[in-house]
NUSE-63175 format. One line per 8 residues: number of its first residue (from 1); their letters; for each residue z, y, x of N, C-alpha, C, CB. Coordinates in nm, 4 decimals. Glycine has a CB too. Layout:
# residues N
NUM) A) Z/Y/X/Z/Y/X/Z/Y/X/Z/Y/X ~ ...
***
This chain:
# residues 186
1) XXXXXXXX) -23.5689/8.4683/3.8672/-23.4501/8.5196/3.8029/-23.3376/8.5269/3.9056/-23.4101/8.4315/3.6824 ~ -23.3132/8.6288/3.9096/-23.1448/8.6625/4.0033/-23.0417/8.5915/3.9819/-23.0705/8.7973/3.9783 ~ -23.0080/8.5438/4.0810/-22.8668/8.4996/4.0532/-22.7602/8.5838/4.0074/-22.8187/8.4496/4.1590 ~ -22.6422/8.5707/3.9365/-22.5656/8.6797/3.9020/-22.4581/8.7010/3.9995/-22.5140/8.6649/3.7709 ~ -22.4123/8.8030/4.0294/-22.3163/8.8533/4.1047/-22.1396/8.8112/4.0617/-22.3513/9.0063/4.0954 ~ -22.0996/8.7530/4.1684/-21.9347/8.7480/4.1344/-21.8987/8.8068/4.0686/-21.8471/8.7694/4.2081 ~ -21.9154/8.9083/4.0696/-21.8273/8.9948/3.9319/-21.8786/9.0268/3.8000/-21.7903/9.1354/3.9673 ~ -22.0379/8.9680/3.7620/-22.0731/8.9416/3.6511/-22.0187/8.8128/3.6075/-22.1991/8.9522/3.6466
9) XXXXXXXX) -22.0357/8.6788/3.6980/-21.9798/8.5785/3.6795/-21.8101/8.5686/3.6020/-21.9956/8.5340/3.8069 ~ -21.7743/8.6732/3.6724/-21.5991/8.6913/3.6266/-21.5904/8.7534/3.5095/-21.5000/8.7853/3.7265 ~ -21.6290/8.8496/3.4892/-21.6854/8.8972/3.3501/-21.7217/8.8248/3.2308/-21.7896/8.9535/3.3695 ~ -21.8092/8.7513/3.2905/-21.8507/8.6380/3.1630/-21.7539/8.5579/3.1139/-21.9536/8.5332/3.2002 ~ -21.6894/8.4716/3.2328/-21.6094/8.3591/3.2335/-21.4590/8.4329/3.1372/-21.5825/8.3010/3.4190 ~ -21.4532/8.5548/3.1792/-21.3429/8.6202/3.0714/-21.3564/8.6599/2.9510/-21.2938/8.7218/3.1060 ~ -21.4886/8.6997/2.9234/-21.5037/8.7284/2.8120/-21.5380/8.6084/2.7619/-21.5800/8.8275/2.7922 ~ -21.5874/8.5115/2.7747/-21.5793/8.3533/2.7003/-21.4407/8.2968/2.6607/-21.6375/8.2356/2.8047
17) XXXXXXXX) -21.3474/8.3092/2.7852/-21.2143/8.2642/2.7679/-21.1434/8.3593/2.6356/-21.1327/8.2828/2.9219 ~ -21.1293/8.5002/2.6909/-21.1082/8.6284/2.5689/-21.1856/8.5537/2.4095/-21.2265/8.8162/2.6343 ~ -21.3272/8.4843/2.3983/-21.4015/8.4608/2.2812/-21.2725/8.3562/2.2338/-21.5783/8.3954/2.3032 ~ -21.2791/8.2569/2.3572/-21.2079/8.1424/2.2846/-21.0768/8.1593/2.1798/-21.1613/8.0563/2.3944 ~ -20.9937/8.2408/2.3298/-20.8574/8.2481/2.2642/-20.8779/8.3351/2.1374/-20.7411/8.3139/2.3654 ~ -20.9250/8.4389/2.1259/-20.9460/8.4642/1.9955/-20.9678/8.3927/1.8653/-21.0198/8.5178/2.0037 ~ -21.0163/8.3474/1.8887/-21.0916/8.1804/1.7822/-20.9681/8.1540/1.7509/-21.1870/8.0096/1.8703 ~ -20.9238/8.1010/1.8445/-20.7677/7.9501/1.8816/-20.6764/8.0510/1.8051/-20.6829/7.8991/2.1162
25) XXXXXXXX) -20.6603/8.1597/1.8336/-20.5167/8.2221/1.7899/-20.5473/8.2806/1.6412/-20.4578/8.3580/1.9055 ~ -20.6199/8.3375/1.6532/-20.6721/8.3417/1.5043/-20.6850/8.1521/1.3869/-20.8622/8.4220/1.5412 ~ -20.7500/8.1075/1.4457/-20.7247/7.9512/1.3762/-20.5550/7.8848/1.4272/-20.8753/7.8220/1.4539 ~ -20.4994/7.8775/1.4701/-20.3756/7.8258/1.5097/-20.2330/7.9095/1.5296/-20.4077/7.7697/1.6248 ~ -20.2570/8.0912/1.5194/-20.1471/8.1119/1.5804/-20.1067/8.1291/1.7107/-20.0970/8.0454/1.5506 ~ -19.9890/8.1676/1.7626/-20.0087/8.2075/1.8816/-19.9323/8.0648/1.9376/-19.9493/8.3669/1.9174 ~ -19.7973/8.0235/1.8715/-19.7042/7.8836/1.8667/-19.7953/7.8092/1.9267/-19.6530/7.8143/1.7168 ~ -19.8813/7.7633/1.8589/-19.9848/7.6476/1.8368/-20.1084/7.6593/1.9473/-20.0498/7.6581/1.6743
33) XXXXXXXX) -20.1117/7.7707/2.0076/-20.2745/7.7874/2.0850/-20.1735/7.7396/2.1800/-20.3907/7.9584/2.1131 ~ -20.2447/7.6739/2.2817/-20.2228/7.6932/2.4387/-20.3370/7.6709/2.5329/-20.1176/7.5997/2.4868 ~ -20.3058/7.7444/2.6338/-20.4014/7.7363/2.7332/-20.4720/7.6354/2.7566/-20.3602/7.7584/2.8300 ~ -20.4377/7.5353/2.7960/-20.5312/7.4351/2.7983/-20.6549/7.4381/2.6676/-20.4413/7.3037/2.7965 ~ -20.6259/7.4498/2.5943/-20.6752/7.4720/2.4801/-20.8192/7.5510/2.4567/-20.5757/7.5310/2.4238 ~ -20.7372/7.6564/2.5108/-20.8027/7.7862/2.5080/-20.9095/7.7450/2.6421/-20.6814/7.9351/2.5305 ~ -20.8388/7.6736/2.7523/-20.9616/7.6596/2.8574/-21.1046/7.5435/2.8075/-20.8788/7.5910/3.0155 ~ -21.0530/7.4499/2.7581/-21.1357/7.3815/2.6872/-21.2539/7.4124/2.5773/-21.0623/7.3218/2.6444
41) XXXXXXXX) -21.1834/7.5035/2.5184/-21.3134/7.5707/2.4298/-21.4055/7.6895/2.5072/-21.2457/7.6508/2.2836 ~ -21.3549/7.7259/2.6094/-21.4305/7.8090/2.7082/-21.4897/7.7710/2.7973/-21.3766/7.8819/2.7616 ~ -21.4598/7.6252/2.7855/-21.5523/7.5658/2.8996/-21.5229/7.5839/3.0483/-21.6841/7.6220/2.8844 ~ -21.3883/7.6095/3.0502/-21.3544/7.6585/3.2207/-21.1935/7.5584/3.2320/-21.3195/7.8980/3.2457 ~ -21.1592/7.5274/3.3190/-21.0707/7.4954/3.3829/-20.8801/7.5951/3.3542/-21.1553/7.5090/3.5217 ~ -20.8211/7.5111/3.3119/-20.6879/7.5999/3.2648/-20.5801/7.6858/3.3566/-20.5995/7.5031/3.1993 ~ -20.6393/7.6306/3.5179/-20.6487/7.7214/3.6624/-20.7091/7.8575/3.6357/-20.7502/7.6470/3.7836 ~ -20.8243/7.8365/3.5919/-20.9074/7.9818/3.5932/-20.8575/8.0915/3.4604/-21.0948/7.9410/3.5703
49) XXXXXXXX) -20.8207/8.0182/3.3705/-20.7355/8.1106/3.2618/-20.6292/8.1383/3.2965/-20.7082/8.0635/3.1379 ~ -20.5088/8.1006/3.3864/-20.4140/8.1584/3.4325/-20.4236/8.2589/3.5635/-20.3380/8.0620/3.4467 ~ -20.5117/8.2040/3.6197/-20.5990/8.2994/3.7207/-20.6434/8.4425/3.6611/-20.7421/8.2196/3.7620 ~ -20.7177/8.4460/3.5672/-20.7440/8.6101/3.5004/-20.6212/8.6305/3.4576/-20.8583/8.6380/3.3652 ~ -20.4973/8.5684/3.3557/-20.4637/8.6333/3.2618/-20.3040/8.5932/3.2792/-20.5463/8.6009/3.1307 ~ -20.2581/8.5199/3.3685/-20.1683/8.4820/3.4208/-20.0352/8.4426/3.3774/-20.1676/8.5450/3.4829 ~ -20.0315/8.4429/3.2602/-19.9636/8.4021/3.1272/-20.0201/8.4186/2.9811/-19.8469/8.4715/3.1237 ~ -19.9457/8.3001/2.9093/-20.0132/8.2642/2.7361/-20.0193/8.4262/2.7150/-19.8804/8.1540/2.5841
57) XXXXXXXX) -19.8781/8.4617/2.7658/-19.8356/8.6412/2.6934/-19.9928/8.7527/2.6641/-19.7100/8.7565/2.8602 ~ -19.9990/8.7801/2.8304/-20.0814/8.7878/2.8746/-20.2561/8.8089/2.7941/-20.0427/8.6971/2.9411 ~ -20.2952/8.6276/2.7957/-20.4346/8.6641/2.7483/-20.3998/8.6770/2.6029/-20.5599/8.5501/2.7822 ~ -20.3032/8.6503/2.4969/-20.2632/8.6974/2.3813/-20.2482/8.8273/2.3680/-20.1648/8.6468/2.3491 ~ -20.1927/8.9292/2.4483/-20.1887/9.0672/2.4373/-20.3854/9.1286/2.4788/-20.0427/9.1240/2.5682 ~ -20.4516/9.0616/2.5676/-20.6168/9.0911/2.5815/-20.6795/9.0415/2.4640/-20.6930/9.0164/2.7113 ~ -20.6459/8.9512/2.4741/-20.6901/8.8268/2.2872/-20.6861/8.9670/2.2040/-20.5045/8.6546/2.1928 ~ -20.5640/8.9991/2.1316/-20.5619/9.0911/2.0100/-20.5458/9.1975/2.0110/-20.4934/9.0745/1.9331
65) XXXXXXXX) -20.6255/9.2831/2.0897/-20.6080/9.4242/2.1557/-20.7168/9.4620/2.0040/-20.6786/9.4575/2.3685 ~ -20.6356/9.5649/1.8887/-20.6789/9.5959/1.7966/-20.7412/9.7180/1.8002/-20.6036/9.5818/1.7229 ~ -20.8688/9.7786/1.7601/-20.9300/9.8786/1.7442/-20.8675/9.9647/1.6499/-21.0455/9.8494/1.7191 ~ -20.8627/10.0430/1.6192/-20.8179/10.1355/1.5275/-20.8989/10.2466/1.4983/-20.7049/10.1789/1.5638 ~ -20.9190/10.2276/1.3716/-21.0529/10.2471/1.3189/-21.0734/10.4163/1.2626/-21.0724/10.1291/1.1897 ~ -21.1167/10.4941/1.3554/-21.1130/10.6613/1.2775/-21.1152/10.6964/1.1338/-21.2339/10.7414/1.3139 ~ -21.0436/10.7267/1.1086/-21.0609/10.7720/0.9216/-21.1184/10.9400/0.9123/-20.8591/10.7687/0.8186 ~ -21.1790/10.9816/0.8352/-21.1653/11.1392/0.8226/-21.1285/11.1570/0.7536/-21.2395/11.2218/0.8203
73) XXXXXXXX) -21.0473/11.2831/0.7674/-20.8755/11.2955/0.6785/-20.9107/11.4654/0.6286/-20.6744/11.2789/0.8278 ~ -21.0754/11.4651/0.6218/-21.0833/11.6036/0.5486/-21.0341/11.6091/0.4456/-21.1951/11.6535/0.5228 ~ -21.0462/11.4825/0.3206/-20.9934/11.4990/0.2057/-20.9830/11.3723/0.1430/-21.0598/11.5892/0.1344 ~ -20.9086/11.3215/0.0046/-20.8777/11.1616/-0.0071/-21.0002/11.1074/-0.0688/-20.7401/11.1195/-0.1042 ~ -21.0985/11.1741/-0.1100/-21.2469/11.1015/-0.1314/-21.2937/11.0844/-0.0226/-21.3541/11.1694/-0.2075 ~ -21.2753/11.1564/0.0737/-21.3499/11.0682/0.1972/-21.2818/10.9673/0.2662/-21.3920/11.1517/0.3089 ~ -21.1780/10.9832/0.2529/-21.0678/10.8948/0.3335/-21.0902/10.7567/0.2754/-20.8983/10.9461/0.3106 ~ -21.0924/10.7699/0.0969/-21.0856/10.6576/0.0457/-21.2595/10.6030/0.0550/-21.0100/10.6748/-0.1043
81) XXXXXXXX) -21.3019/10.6590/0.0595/-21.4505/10.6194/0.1033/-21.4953/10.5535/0.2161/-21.5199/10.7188/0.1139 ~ -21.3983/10.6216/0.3839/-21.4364/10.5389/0.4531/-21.3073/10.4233/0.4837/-21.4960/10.6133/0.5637 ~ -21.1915/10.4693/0.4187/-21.1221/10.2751/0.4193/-21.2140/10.1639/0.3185/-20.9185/10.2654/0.3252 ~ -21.2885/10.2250/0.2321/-21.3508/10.0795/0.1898/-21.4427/10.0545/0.3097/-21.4442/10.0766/0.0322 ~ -21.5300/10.1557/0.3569/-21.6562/10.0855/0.3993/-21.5521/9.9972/0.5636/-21.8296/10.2400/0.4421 ~ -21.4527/10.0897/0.6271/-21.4092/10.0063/0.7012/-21.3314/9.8739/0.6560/-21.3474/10.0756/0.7720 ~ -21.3229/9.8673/0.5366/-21.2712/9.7438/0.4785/-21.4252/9.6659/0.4568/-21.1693/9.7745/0.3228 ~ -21.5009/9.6741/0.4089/-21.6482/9.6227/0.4277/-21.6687/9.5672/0.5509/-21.7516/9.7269/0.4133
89) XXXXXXXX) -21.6904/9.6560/0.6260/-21.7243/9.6115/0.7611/-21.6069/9.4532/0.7896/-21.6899/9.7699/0.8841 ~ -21.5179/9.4840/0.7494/-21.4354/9.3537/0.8246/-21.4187/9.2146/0.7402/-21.2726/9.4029/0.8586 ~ -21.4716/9.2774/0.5672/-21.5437/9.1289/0.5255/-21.6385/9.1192/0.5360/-21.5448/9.0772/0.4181 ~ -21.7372/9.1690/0.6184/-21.8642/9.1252/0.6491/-21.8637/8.9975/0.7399/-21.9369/9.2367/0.7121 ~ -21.8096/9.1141/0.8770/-21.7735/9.0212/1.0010/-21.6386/8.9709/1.0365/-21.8089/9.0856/1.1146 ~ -21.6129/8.8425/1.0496/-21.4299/8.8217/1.0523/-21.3984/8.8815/1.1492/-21.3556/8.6747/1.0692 ~ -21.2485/8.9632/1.1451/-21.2007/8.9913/1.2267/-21.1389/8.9150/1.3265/-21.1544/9.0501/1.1877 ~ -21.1678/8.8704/1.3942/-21.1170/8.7796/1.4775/-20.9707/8.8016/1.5336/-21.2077/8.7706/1.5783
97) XXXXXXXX) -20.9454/8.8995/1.6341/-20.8652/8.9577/1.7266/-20.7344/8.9965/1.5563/-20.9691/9.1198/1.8449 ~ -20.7442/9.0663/1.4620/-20.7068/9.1070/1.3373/-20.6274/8.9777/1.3312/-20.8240/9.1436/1.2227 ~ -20.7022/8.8755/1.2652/-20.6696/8.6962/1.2361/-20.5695/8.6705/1.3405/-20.8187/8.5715/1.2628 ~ -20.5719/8.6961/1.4631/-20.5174/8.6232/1.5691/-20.3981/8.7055/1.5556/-20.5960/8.6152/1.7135 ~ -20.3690/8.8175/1.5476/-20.1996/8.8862/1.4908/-20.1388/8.8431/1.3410/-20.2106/9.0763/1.4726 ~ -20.2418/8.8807/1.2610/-20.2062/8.8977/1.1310/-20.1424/8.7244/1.1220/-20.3527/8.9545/1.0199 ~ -20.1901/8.6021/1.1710/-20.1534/8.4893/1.1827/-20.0131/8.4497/1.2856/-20.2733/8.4343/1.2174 ~ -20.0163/8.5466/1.3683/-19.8972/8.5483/1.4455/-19.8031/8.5962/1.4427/-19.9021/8.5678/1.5233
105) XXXXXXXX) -19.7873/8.6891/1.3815/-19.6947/8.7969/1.3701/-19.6138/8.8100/1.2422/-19.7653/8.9147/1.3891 ~ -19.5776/8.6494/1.2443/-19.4535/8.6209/1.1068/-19.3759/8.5348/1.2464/-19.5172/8.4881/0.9037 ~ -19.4548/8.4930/1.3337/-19.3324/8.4102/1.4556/-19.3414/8.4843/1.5805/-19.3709/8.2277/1.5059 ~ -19.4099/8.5846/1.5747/-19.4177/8.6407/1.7100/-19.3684/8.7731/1.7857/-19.5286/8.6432/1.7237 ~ -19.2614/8.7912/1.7625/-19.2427/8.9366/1.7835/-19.3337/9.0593/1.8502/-19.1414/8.9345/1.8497 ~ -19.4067/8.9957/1.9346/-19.5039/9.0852/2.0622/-19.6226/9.0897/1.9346/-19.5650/8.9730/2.2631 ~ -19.6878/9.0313/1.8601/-19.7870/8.9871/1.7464/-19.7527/9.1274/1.6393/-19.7415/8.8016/1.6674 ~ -19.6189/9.0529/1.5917/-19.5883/9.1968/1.5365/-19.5723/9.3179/1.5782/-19.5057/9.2006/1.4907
113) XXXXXXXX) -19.5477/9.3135/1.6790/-19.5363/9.5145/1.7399/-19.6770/9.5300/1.7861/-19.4052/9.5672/1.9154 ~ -19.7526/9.4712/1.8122/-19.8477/9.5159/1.8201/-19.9523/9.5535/1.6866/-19.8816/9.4421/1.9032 ~ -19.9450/9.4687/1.5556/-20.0203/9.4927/1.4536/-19.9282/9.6285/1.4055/-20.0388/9.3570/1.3493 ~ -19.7537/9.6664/1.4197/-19.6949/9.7616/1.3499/-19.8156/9.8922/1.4601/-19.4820/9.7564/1.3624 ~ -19.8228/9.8779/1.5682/-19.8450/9.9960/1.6544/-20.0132/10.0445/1.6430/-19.7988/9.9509/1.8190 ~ -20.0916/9.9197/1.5965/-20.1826/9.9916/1.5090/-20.2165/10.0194/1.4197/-20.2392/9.9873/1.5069 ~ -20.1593/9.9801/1.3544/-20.1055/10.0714/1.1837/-20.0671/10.1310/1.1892/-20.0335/10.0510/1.0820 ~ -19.9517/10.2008/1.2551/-19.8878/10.3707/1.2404/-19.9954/10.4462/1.2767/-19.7510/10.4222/1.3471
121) XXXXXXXX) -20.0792/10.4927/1.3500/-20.1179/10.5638/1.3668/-20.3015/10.5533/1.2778/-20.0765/10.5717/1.5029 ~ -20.3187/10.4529/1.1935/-20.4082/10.4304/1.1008/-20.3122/10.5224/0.9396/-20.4400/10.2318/1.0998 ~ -20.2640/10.4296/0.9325/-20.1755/10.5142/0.8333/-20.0936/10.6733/0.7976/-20.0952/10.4473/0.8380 ~ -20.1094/10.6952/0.9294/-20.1088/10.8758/0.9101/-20.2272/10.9443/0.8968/-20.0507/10.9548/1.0313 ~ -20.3477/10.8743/0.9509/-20.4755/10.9287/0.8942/-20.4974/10.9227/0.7819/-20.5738/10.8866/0.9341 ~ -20.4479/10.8185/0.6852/-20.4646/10.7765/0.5394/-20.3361/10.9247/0.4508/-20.3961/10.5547/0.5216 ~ -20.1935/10.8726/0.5613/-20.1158/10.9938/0.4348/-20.1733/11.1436/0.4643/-19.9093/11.0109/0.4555 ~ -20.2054/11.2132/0.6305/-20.2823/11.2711/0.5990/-20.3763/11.3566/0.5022/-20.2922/11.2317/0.6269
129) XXXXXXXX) -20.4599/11.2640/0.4737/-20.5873/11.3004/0.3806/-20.5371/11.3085/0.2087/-20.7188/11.1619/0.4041 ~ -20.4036/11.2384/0.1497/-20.3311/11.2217/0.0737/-20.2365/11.3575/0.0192/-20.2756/11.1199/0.1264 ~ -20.2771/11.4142/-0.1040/-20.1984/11.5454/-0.1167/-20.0606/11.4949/-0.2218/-20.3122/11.6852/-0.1955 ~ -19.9012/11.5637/-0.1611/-19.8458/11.5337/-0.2613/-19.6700/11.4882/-0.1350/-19.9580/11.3978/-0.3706 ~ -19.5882/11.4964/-0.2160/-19.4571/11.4141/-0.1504/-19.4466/11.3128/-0.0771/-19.3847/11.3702/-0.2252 ~ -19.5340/11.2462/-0.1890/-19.5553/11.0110/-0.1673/-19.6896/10.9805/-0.1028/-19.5792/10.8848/-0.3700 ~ -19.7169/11.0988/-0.0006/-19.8328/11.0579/0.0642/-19.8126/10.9417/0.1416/-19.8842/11.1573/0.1426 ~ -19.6685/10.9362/0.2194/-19.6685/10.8595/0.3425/-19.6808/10.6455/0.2195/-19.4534/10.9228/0.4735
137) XXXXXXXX) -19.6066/10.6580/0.1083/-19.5509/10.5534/0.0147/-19.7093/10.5242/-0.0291/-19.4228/10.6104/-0.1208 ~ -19.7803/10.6384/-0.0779/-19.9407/10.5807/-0.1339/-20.0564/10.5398/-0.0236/-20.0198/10.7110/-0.2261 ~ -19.9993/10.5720/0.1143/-20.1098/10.5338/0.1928/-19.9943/10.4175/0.2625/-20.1975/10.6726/0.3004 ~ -19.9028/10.3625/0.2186/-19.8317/10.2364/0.2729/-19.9197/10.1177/0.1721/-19.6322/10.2428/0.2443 ~ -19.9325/10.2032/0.0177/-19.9638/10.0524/-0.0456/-20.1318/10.0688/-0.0158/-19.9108/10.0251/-0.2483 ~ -20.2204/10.1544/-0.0087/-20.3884/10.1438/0.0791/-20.3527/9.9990/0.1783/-20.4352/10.3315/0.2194 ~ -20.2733/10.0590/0.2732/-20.2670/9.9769/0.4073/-20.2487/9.8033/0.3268/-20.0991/10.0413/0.5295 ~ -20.1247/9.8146/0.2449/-20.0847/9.6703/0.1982/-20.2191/9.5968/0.1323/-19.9539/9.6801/0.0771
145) XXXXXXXX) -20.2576/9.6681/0.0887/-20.3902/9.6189/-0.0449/-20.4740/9.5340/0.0638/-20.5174/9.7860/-0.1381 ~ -20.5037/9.6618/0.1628/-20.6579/9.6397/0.2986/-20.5455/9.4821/0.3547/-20.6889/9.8517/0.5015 ~ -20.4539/9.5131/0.3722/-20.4054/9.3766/0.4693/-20.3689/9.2453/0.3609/-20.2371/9.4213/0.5750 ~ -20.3560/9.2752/0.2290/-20.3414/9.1534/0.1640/-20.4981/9.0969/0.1189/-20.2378/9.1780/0.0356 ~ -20.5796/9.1979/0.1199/-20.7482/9.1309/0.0672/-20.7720/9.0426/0.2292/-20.9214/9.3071/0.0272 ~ -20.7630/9.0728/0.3170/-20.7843/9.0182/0.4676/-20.7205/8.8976/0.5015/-20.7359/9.1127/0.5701 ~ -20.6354/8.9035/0.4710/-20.5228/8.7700/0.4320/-20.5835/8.6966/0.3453/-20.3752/8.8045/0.3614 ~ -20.5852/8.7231/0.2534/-20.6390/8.6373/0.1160/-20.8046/8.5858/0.1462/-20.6365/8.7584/-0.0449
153) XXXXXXXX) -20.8866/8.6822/0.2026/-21.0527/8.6355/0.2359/-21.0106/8.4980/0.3483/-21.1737/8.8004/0.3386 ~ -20.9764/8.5206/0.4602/-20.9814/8.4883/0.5410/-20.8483/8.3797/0.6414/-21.0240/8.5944/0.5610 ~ -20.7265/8.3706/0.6112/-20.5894/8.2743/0.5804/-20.5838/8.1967/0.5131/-20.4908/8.3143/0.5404 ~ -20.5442/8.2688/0.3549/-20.5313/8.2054/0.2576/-20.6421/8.1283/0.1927/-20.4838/8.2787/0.1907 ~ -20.7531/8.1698/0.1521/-20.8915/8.1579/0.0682/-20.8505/8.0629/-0.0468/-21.0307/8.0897/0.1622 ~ -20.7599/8.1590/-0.1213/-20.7564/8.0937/-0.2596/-20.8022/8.1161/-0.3941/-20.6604/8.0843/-0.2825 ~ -20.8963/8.2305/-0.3445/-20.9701/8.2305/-0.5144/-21.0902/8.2983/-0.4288/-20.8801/8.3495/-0.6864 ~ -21.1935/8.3243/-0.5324/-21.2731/8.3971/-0.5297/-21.3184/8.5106/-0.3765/-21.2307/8.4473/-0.6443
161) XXXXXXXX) -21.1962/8.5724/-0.3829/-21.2610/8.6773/-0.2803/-21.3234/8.6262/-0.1116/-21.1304/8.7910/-0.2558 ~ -21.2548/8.4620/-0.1042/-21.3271/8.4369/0.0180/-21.4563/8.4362/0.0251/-21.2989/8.3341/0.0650 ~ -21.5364/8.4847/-0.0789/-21.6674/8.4592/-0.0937/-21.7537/8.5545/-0.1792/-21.6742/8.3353/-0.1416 ~ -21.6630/8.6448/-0.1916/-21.7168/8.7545/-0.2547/-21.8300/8.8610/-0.1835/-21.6014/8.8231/-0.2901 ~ -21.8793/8.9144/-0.2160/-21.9382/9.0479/-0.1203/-21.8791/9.1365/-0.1114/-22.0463/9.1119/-0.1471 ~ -21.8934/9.2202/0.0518/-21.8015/9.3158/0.0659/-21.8129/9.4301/-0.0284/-21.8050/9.3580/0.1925 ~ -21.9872/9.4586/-0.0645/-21.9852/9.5725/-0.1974/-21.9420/9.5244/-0.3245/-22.1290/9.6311/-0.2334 ~ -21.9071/9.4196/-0.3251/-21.8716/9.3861/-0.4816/-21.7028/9.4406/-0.4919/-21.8910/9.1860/-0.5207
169) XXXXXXXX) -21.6138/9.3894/-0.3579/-21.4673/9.4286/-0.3450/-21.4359/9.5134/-0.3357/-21.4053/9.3996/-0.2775 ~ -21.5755/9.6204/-0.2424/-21.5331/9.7640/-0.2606/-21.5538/9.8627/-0.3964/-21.6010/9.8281/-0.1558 ~ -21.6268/9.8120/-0.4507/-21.6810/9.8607/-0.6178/-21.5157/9.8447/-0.6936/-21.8382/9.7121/-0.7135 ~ -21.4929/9.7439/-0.6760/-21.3542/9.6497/-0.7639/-21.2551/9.7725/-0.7115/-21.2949/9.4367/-0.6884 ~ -21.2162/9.7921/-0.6129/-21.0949/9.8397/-0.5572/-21.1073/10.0226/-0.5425/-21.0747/9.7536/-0.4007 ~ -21.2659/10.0571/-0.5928/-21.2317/10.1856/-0.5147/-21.1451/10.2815/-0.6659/-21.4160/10.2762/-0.4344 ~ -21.1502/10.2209/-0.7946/-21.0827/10.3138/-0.8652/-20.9007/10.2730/-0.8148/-21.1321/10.2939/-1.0473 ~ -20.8788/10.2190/-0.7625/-20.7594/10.1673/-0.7678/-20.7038/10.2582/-0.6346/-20.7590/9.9944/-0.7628
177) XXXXXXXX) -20.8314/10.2777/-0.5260/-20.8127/10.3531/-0.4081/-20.8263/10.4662/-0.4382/-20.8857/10.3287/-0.3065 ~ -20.8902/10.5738/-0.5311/-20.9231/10.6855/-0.5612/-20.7668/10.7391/-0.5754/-21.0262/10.6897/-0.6826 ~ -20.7457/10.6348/-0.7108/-20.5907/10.6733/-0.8506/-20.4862/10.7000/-0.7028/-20.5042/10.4621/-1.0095 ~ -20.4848/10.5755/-0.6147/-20.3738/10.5859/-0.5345/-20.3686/10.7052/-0.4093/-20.3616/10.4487/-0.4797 ~ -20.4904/10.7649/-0.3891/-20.4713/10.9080/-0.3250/-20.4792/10.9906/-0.3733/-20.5272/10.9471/-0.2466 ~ -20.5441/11.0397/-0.5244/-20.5208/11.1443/-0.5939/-20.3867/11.1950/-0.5593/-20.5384/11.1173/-0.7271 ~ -20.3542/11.3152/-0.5849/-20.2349/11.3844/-0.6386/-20.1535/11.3616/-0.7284/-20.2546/11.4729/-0.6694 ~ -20.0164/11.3232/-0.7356/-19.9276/11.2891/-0.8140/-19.8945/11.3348/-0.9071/-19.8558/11.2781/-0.7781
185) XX) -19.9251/11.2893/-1.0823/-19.9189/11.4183/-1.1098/-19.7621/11.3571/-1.1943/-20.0735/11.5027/-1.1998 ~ -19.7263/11.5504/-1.2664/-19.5920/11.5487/-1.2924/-19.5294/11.5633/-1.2593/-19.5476/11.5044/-1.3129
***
């Protein structure tokens, strides 16, 4: 077996550190994580985490670098079709990097501009696909619903849904997602 190359080695050792802090900031916040911390659950030295990432700031902005998830905005049955299944997908698997803002970003200003900056441009795919005046207002409360069930599974876990199935929540929610992109009527 080959030995691995320095720059697989560095690779690894970051993406372990990247695993950790994710974990840490997602379980603790951003206040509450610190490096040392974060080097300890990675198994590396708190030299070598300031070494890649060279401030808390830093591996917190690599930590919660959010995906933003394509919608197709042909029309609001599909739209609302694929925010459940992308709402599925993320009570399947915890969002980790998600957890680590959504937990930070009531004390963090950098936490918050970063969760606002991937939501704007999620949320115009949603008003988008939305026919009517109150497109931008009916795909604000989609967004609120998707970020208060995520909160509630996975923060909070105070009833039921921490343990629900993701097809059972999406069954529950999709007349509620349909009504709220339909067309306004009146």
């Amino acid at each position: 077996m080959e030995k691995p190359t320095r720059a697989e080695q560095r690779r690894r050792s970051e993406e372990g550190i990247l695993a950790a802090a994710r974990t840490l900031f997602a379980a603790l916040g951003y206040d509450r994580t610190t490096i040392r911390a974060v080097a300890k659950a990675a198994g590396v030295d708190a030299g070598l985490v300031m070494h890649y990432f060279g401030s808390k700031d830093e591996l917190f902005a690599r930590a919660s670098e959010l995906p933003v998830a394509e919608l197709p905005v042909a029309d609001a049955d599909e739209m609302v079709e694929a925010l459940l299944a992308s709402l599925a997908t993320r009570l399947d698997d915890e969002p980790v990097a998600s957890l680590a803002v959504l937990r930070s970003m009531l004390t963090n200003e950098d936490a918050a501009a970063r969760y606002r900056a991937a939501g704007v441009e999620q949320l115009a795919q949603i008003s988008a696909a939305i026919p009517g005046e109150d497109a931008e207002l009916r795909a604000s409360l989609l967004g609120a619903i998707v970020h208060g069930v995520i909160i509630e599974r996975y923060l909070l876990r105070l009833g039921r849904l921490s343990d629900a199935s993701p097809e059972q929540v999406a069954e529950l929610l999709r007349p509620v997602f349909r009504a709220l992109a339909a067309p306004a009527e009146g």
